[in-house]
N, C-alpha and C positions, 0 to 999 in steps of 0.2 A: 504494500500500500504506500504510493508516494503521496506525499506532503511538503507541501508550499508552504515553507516559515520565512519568506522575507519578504510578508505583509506584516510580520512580529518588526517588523524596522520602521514599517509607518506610524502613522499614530493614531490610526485607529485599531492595528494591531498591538501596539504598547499598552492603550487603553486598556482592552479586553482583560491586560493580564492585571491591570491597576484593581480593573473591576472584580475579577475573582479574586484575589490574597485580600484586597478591604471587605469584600463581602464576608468572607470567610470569620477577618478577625470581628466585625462586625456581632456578628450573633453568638459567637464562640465565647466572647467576652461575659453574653449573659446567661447562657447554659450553663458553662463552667460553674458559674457563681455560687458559694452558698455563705448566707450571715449569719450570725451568732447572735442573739441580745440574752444577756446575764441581768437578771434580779436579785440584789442584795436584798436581804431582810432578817436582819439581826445574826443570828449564826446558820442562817437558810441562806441557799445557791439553786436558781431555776434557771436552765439555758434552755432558750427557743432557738431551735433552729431553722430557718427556710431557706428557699432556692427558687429555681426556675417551675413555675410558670407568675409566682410570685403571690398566689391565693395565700396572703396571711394571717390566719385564724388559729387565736392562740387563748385561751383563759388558765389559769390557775389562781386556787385560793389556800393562798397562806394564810395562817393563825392572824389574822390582822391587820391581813394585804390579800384584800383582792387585785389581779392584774388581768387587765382584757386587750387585745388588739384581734380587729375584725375589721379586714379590709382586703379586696381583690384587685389587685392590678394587672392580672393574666391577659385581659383583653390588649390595654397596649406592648406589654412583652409581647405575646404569641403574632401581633400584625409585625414589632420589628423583626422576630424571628422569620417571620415568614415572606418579608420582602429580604431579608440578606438566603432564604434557600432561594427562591424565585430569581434574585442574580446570578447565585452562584451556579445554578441548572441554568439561566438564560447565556452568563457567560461561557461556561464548558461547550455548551452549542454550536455558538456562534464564534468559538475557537474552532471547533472543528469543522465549521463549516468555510471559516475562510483557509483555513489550511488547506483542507482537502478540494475545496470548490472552488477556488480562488475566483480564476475565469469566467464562471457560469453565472457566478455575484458579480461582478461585473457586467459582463452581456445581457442577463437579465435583470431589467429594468424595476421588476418589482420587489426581488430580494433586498436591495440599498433600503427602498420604500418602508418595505414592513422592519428589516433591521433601526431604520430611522423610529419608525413608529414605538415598537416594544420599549427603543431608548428612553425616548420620553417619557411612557409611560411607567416606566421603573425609577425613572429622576421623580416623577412625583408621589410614586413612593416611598421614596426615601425621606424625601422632606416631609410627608405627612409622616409616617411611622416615627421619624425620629423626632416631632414633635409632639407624637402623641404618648411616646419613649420617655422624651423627659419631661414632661407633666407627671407621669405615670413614675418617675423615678424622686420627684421633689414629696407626692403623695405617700411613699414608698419609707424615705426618711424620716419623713414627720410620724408616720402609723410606730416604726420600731425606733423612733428614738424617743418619743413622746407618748406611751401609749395610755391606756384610758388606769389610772390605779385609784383603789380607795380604800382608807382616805386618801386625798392627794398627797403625793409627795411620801407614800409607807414607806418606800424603798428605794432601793439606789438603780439606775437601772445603766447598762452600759453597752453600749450598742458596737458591734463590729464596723471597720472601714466599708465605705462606698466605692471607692478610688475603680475600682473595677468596672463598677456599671457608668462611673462616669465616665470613664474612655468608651465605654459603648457608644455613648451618647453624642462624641466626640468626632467618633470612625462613623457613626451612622448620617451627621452633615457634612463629615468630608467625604462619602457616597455619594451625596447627593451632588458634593461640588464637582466630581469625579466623573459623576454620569451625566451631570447636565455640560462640562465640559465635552466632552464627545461629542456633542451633538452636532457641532461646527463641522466637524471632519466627516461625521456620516452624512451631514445635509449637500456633502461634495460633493458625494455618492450618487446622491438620489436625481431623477429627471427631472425633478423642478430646478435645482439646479443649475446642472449641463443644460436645459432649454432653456433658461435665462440670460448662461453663456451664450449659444448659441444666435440668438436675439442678438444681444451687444455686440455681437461678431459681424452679422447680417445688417448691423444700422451702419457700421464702422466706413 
């Protein structure tokens, strides 16, 4: 099976690969993840632990502290999760199809088109997901670092770093700045384009 990689020289094949390793670390960053939050309460130690998809519901009742956190945030995780697989399956693709097809995306006219099209279409996923990412990660903070205790203030409570989901959040608008870059180089591609050249060529 031969394969064309010196479209990997242009920049829309440079892109491609920009696109998969961000996508990747992208969601990677919030699967991986899990937090900790400890409750002090006199000679008592409670560790809540959560993780990915982020649904965190948690109650216990100490001798004189009750502690409650109820809150879901799985909805905006699982849309950014699910636009960094959505790239990473659209970019694997669309590597192998400029590799191996190079020519036939060229000649034909509507591959550039719908390549352009999807483009787009996942630049504004990016920026919705990763804005609905970090809303969903400020709600996220305040649930486990502030959570409902009574009486107020029974106990200590000590919440694990973020540092992790906020490079999520970080990787997920440099995707979008990533993907909506590309667009230039693929709208080069497309026949509105080359017939707009063509026009200026024709007036010339």
């Amino acid at each position: 099976m031969d394969f064309n990689l010196s479209v990997f020289k242009e920049p829309r094949g440079v892109m491609r690969i920009l696109h998969l390793v961000f996508s990747i670390c992208a969601f990677a960053t919030i699967v991986d993840y899990t937090g900790i939050v400890t409750f002090n309460f006199e000679d008592k130690h409670v560790n809540f632990e959560y993780s990915y998809p982020f649904s965190v519901i948690f109650s216990e009742n100490l001798t004189g502290c009750y502690i409650s956190i109820s809150n879901d945030f799985s909805s905006d995780a699982k849309f950014f999760v699910a636009t960094g697989v959505l790239s990473l399956l659209y970019s694997l693709f669309i590597i192998f199809v400029y590799a191996k097809m190079d020519e036939i995306y060229k000649t034909n006219k509507n591959y550039p088109l719908y390549d352009f099209l999807i483009t787009v279409f996942l630049a504004v996923l990016w920026i919705s997901s990763s804005a609905a990412w970090a809303n969903g990660l400020t709600g996220l903070k305040s649930a486990t670092s502030y959570p409902i205790l009574n009486p107020e203030k029974c106990c200590k409570v000590i919440a694990s770093g973020y540092s992790t989901l906020n490079i999520s959040v970080i990787l997920g608008f440099l995707n979008f700045i990533i993907w909506a870059a590309d667009l230039w180089f693929l709208y080069k591609e497309t026949a509105w384009f080359q017939g707009a050249q063509s026009s200026n060529n024709g007036e010339v």
